[in-house]
PAMIKE-427437 format. One line per 3 residues: their letters; for each residue z, y negated, x of C-alpha. Coordinates in nm, 2 decimals, decimal comma. Layout:
<recs>
A	Z Y X  ...;
</recs>
This chain:
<recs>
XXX	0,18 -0,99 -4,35  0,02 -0,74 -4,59  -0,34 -0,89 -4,73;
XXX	-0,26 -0,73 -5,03  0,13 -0,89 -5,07  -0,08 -1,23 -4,95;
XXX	-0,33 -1,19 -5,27  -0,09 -1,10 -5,51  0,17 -1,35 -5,40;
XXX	-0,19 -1,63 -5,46  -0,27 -1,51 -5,80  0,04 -1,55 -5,86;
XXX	0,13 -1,87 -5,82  -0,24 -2,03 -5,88  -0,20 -1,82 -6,20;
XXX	0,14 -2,01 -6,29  -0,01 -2,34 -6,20  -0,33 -2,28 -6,45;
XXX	-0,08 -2,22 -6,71  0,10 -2,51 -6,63  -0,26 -2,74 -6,65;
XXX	-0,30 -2,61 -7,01  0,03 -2,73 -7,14  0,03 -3,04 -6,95;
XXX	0,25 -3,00 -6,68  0,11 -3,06 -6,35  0,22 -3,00 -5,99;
XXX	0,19 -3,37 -5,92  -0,16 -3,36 -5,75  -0,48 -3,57 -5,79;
XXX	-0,46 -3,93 -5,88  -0,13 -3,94 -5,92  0,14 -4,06 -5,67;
XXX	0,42 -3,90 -5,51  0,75 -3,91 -5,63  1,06 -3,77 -5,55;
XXX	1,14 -3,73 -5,93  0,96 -3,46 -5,98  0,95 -3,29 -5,64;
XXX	0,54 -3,35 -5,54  0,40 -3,14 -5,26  0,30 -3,43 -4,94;
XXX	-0,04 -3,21 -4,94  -0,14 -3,24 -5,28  -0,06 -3,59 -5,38;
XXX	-0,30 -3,87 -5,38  -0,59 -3,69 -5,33  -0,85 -3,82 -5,59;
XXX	-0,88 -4,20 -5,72  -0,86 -4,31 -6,05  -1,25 -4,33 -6,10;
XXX	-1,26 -3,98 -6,02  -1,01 -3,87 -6,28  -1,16 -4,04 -6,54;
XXX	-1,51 -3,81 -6,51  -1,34 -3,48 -6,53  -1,07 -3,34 -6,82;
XXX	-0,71 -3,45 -6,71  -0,62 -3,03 -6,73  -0,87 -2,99 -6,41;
XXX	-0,63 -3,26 -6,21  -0,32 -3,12 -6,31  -0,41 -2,78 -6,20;
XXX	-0,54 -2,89 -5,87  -0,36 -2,74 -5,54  -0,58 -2,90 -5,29;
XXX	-0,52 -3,05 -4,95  -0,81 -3,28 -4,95  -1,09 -3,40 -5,15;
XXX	-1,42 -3,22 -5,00  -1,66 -3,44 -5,28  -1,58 -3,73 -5,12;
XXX	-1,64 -3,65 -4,79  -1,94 -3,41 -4,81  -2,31 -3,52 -4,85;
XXX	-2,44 -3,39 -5,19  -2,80 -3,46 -5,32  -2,92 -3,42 -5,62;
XXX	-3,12 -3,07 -5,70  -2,90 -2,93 -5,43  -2,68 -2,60 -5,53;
XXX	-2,31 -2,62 -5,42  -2,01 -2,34 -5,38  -1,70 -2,40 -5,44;
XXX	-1,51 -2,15 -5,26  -1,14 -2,10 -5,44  -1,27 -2,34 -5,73;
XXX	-0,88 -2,34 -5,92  -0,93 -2,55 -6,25  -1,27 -2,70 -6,16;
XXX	-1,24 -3,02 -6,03  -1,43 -3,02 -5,71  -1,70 -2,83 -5,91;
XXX	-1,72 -3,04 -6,19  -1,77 -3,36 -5,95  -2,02 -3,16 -5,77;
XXX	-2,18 -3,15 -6,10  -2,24 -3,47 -6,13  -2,36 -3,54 -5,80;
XXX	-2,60 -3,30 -5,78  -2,77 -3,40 -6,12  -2,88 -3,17 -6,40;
XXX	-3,15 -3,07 -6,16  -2,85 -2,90 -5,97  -2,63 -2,67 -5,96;
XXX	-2,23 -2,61 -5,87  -2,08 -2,24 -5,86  -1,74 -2,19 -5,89;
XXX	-1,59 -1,93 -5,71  -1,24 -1,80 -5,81  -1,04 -1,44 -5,81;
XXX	-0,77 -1,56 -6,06  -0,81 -1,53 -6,45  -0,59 -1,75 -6,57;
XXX	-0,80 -2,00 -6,36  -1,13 -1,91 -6,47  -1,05 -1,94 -6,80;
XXX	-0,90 -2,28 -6,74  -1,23 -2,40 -6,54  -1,47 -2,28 -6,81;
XXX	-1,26 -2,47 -7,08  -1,26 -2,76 -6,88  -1,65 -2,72 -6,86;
XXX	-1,68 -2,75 -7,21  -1,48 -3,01 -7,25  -1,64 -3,27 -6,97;
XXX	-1,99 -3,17 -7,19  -2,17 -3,00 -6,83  -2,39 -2,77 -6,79;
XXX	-2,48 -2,72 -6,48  -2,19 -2,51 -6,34  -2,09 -2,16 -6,33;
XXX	-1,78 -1,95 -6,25  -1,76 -1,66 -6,07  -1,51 -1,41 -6,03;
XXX	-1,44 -1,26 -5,69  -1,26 -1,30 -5,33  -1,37 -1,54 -5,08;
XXX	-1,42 -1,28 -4,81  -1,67 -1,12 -5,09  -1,85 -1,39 -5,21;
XXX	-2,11 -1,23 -5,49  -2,44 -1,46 -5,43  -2,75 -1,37 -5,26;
XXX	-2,80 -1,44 -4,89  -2,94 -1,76 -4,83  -2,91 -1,88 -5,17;
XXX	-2,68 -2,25 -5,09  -2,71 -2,57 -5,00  -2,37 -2,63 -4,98;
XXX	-2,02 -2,47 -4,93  -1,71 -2,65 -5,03  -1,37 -2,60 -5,05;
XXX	-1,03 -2,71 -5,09  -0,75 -2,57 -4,93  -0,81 -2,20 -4,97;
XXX	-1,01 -2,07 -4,66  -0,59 -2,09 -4,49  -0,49 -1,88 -4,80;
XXX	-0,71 -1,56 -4,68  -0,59 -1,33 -4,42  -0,93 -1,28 -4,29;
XXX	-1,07 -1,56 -4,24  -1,37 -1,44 -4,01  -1,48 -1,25 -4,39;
XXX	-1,46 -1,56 -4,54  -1,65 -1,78 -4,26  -1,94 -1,47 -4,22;
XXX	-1,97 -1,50 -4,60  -2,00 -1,84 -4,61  -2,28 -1,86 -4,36;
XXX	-2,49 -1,54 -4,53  -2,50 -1,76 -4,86  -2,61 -2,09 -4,72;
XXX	-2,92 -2,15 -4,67  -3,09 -2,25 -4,33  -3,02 -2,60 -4,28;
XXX	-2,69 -2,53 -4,57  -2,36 -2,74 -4,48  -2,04 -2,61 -4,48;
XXX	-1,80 -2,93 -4,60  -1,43 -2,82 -4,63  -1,09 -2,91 -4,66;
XXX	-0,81 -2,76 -4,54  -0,48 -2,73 -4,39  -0,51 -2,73 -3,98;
XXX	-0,26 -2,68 -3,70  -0,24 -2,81 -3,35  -0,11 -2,64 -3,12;
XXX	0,15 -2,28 -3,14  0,32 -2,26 -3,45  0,65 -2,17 -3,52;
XXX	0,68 -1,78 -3,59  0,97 -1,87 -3,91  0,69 -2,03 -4,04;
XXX	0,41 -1,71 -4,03  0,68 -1,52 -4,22  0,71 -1,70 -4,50;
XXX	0,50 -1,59 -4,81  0,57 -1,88 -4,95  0,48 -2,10 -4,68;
XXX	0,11 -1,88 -4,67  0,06 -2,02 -5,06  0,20 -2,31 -4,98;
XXX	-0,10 -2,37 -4,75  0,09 -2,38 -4,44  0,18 -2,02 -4,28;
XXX	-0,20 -1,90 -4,29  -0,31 -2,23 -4,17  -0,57 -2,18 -3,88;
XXX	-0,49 -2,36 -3,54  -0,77 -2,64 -3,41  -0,95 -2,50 -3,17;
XXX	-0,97 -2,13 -3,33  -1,11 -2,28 -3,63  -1,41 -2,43 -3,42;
XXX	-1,41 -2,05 -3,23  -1,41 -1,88 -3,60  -1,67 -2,11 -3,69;
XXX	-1,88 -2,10 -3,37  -1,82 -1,69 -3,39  -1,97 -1,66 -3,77;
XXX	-2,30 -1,83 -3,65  -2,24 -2,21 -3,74  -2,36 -2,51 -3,51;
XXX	-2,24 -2,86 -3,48  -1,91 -2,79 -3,60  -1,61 -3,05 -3,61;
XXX	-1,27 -3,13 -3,72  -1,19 -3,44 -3,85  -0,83 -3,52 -3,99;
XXX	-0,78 -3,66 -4,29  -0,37 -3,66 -4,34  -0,12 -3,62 -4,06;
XXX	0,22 -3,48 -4,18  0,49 -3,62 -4,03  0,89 -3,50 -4,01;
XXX	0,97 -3,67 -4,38  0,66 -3,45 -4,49  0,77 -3,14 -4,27;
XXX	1,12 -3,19 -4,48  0,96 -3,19 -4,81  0,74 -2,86 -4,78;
XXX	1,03 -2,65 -4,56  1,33 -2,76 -4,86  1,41 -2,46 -5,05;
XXX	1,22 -2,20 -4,83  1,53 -2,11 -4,62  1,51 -2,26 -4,34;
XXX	1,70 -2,51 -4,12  1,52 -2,81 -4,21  1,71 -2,97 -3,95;
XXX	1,67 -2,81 -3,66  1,26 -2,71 -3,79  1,14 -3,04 -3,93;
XXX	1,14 -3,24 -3,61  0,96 -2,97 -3,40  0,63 -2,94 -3,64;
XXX	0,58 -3,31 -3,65  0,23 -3,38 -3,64  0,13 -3,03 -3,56;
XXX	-0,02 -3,02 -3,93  -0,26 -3,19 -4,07  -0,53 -3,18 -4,36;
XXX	-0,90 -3,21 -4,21  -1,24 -3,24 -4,37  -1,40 -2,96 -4,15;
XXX	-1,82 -3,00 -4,13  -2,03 -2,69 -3,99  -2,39 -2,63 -4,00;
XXX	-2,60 -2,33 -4,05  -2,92 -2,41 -3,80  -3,25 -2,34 -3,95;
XXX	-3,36 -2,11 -3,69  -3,13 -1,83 -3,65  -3,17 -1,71 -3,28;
XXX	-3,21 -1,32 -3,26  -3,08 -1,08 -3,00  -3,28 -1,00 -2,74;
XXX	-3,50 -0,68 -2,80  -3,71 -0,63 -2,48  -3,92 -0,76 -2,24;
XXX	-4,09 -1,04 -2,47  -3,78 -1,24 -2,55  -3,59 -1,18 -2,20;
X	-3,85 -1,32 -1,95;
</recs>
């Protein structure tokens, strides 16, 4: 699939769901359980507890599209700076906020407008200060080298169709020592090819999900150490039924065969402290 059909068809839809935020509807993520009443997404649902919602502006939880809940799971100190890679409405940012203390910082990184302006409103609204947005693409992330503590994100790195860019990128920023503490959308195993052709199933954060062992590779490849996969959320047929209704297929015949072959997973990686360079002559060889 085009990159550019892949962007457009993103904006698109993270655009509609920012619009939705700001007028109180909601795709039926966050704190909130699933119900059949009003069609919730398996992926999304239940992702964030009631504690959490209550520190952040309810229009950052209704915009949220994410597959996980990266603040949870990822170490944060305070003074540390954090990246939030895809940052949507600003939830994961504003919690990393408040984690990392007014002696901290969170960046927000996001390509879609109607987005941004929803984050930066939500800013003012939970009173913080410590948090900037950003404008840009994953795979072009516009902070200096070495400049992170931590990278976060919440299923988006499955949304680019280069996701070497994005992991390359993400390494440059961090800093030596910097953690790279994700959620996303994984697959084990071969995928079925119905699925990859589906545009909506790429913003649906399924088609472009990466497959187990190639994350590690991707990860391994772009310089990391001490990466691992651990899952979070194991979809199952019923699940497989409610992402695949509407999209065309047999549901049928499909739903049975990608049970348990997606999952969400918190994904950890480290940038080592000591970057090992290639060998040059006689000095480093011996």
């Amino acid at each position: 699939m085009a990159e550019a059909n892949i962007k457009d068809a993103v904006k698109e839809k993270y655009g509609e769901a920012a619009l939705r935020a700001t007028t109180g509807g909601s795709s039926c993520c966050g704190a909130t359980a699933a119900s059949a009443s009003c069609g919730c997404d398996p992926i999304t649902s239940n992702l964030y507890d009631a504690a959490q919602a209550g520190e952040i502006p309810a229009e950052a939880m209704l915009a949220s599209l994410g597959c996980g809940n990266p603040t949870a799971l990822a170490k944060l100190n305070a003074g540390e700076t954090v990246l939030d890679l895809g940052s949507g409405g600003g939830i994961d940012v504003l919690l990393s906020a408040k984690r990392v203390g007014p002696t901290g910082k969170a960046y927000g990184l996001d390509m879609t407008d109607e987005m941004l302006a929803l984050a930066n409103e939500n800013t003012k609204k939970a009173g913080v200060e410590n948090v900037e947005f950003l404008k840009g693409e994953i795979e072009h992330i516009p902070l200096p080298d070495n400049s992170v503590d931590v990278v976060i994100s919440n299923c988006v790195i499955n949304l680019s169709s280069d996701k070497d860019a994005v992991l390359r990128e993400a390494f440059r920023v961090l800093k030596p020592g910097g953690r790279f503490a994700v959620s996303d959308v994984v697959t084990r195993g071969e995928m079925l090819p119905e699925i990859r052709k589906s545009v909506l199933l790429w913003v649906g954060c399924i088609a472009g999900a990466l497959e187990e062992n190639d994350y590690l590779s991707k990860l391994k490849s772009a310089g990391f150490s001490e990466a691992e996969i651990e899952p979070t959320r194991i979809y199952r047929v019923a699940d497989a039924r409610e992402f695949l209704s509407g999209q065309g297929f047999d549901v049928d015949k499909i739903a049975p065969q990608v049970d348990g072959k997606f999952f969400s997973a918190f994904i950890r990686a480290t940038k080592p402290t000591a970057v090992r360079k290639s060998c040059c002559g006689p000095e480093c060889c011996a």
